[in-house]
ZAMARGU-4260 file (C-alpha; in steps of 0.2 Angstrom, whole numbers, plus 5000, padded with zeros to 4 digits):
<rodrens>
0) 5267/4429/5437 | 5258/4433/5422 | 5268/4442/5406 | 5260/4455/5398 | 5266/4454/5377
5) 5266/4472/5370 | 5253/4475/5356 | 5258/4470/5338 | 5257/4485/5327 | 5246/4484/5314
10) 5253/4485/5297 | 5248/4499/5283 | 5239/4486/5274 | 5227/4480/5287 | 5225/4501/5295
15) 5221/4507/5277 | 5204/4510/5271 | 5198/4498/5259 | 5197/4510/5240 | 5178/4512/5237
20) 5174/4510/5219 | 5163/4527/5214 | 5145/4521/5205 | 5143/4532/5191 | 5128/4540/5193
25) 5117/4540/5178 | 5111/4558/5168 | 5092/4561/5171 | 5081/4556/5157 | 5077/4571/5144
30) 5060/4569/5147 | 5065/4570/5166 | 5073/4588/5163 | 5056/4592/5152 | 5045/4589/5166
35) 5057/4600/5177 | 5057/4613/5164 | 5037/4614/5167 | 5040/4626/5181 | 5052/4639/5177
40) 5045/4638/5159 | 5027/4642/5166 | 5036/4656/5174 | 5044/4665/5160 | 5029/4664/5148
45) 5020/4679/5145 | 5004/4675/5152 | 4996/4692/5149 | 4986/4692/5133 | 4978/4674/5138
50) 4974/4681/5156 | 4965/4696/5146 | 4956/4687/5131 | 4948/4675/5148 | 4942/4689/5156
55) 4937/4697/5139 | 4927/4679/5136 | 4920/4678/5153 | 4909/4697/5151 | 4907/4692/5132
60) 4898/4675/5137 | 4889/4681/5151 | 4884/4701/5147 | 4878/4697/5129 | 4859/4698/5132
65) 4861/4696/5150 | 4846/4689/5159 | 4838/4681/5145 | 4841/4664/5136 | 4854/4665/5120
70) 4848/4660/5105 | 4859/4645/5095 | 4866/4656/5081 | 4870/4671/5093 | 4878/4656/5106
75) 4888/4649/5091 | 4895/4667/5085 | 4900/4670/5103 | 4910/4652/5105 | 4920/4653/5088
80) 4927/4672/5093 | 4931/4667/5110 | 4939/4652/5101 | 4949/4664/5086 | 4955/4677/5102
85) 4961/4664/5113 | 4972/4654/5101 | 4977/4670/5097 | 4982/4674/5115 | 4992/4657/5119
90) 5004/4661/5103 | 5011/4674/5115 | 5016/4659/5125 | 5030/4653/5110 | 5039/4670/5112
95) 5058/4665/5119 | 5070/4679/5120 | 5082/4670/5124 | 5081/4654/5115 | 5095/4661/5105
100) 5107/4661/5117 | 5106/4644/5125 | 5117/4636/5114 | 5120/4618/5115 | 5104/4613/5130
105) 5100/4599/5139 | 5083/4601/5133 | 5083/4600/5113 | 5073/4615/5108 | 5059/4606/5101
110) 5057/4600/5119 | 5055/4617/5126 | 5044/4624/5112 | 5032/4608/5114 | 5029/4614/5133
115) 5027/4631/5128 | 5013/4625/5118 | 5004/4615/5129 | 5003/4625/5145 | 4995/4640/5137
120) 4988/4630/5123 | 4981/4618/5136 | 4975/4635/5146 | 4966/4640/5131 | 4956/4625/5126
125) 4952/4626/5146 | 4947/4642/5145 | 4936/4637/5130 | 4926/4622/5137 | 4924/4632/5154
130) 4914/4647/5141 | 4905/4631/5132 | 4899/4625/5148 | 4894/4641/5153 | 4884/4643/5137
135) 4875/4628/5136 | 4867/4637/5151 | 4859/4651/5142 | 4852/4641/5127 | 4833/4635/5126
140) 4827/4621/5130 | 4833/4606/5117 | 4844/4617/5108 | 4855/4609/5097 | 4874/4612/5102
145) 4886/4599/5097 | 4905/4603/5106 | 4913/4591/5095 | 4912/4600/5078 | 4913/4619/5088
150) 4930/4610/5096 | 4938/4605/5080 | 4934/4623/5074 | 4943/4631/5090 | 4957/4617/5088
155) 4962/4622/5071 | 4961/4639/5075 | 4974/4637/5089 | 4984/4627/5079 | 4986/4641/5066
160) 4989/4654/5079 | 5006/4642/5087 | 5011/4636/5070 | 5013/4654/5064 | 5020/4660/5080
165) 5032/4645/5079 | 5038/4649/5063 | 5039/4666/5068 | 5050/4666/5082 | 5065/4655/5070
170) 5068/4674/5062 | 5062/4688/5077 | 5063/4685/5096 | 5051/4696/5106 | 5032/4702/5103
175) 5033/4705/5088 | 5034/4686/5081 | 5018/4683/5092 | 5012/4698/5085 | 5016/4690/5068
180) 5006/4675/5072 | 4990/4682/5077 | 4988/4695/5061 | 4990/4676/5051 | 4977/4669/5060
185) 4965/4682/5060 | 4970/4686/5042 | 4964/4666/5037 | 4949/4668/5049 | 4943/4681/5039
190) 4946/4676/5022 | 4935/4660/5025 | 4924/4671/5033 | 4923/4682/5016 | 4921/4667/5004
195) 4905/4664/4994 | 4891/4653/5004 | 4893/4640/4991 | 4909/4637/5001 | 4909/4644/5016
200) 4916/4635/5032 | 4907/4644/5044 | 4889/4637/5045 | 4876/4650/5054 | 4867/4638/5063
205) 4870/4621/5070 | 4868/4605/5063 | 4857/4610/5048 | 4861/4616/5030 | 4881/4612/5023
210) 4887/4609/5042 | 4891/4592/5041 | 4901/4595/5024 | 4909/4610/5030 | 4915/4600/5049
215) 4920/4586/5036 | 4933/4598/5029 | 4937/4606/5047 | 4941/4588/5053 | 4954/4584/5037
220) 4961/4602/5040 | 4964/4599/5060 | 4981/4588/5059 | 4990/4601/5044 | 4995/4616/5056
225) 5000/4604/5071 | 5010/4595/5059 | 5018/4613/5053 | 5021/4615/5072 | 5030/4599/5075
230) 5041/4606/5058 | 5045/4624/5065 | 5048/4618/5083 | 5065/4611/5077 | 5081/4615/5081
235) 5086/4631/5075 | 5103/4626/5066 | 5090/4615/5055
</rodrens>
């Protein structure tokens, strides 16, 4: 007759689970938390003067002597306005309310003011090329037009516009820094504007008289309000 043996308990050690060993999970990159900044950042900027400045640019470029070809000077007075107004527009994008009270970020704040200067600087340049395009339309046949030196010229003046607002937003949160900004750039606009055509650095007509000389010095003047940027972007405890 078979026997049946009563089961052997198991003991605690064999029953317990064995410890799992927790792998540390590695922070995000902070060039990871910048990209995910992009969106809530895009969200927050005041989007409102850029939006108007590309209307304002759209009617300017297409009413001005609507239905008839533009002539060069007339097509290059039109592009370096719509250049001056929209760097003017995406300083707005710098203003941060409340840059003050985040503290100690997982974003450094030169992070956060380097994306605020790229999406609506980005927008404006954008904005620009899309008028330029637009334009090339209107001119005569085999008018000269060159986008590189009329680029420079709208580069610099952006980068005046966000080097001021930068610069401004370290002392005054709010409008007002933007507002700052944009009476500094126009202010330097015009006073090259105003001095004597022995000197002058904006050229009436393309390609012909002192242009070459005058991009010359636009080109060597391009880096110098970036590199102000990069300065005022810093922390603000610097």
């Amino acid at each position: 007759m078979p026997v049946t043996l009563p089961a052997r308990p198991r003991t605690a050690s064999s029953t317990a689970a064995a410890p799992t060993t927790a792998v540390p999970t590695p922070p995000p990159s902070r060039w990871r938390l910048a990209l995910l900044l992009v969106r809530p950042l895009a969200r927050a900027i005041d989007w409102g003067p850029l939006v108007m400045v590309a209307a304002f640019t759209a009617g300017l470029v297409s009413l001005v002597e609507y239905g008839e070809a533009l002539p060069g000077g007339d097509a290059l007075v039109l592009m370096r306005i719509c250049g001056t107004l929209l760097g003017a527009a995406a300083a707005f994008g710098l203003v941060d309310a409340m840059s003050a009270d985040l503290g100690a970020a997982a974003v450094p704040r030169w992070v956060r003011q380097a994306l605020r200067c790229l999406l609506p600087g980005g927008a404006a340049i954008a904005i620009w090329l899309a008028a330029f395009s637009y334009i090339l339309t209107r001119l005569p046949e085999g008018a000269l037009f060159p986008i590189g030196d009329l680029l420079i010229e709208a580069g610099v003046c952006l980068g005046i516009a966000l080097a001021a607002a930068a610069t401004a937003v370290r002392f005054a949160p709010g409008r007002q820094a933007a507002m700052a900004a944009v009476v500094v750039q126009l202010a330097m606009v015009l006073g090259t504007i105003l001095l004597p055509q022995q000197v002058r650095l904006w050229p009436p007509t393309c390609g012909f008289g002192y242009w070459d000389q005058a991009h010359l010095f636009w080109l060597a003047m391009l880096p110098l309000p970036y590199l102000w940027l990069i300065f005022a972007g810093r922390d603000l405890r610097r």
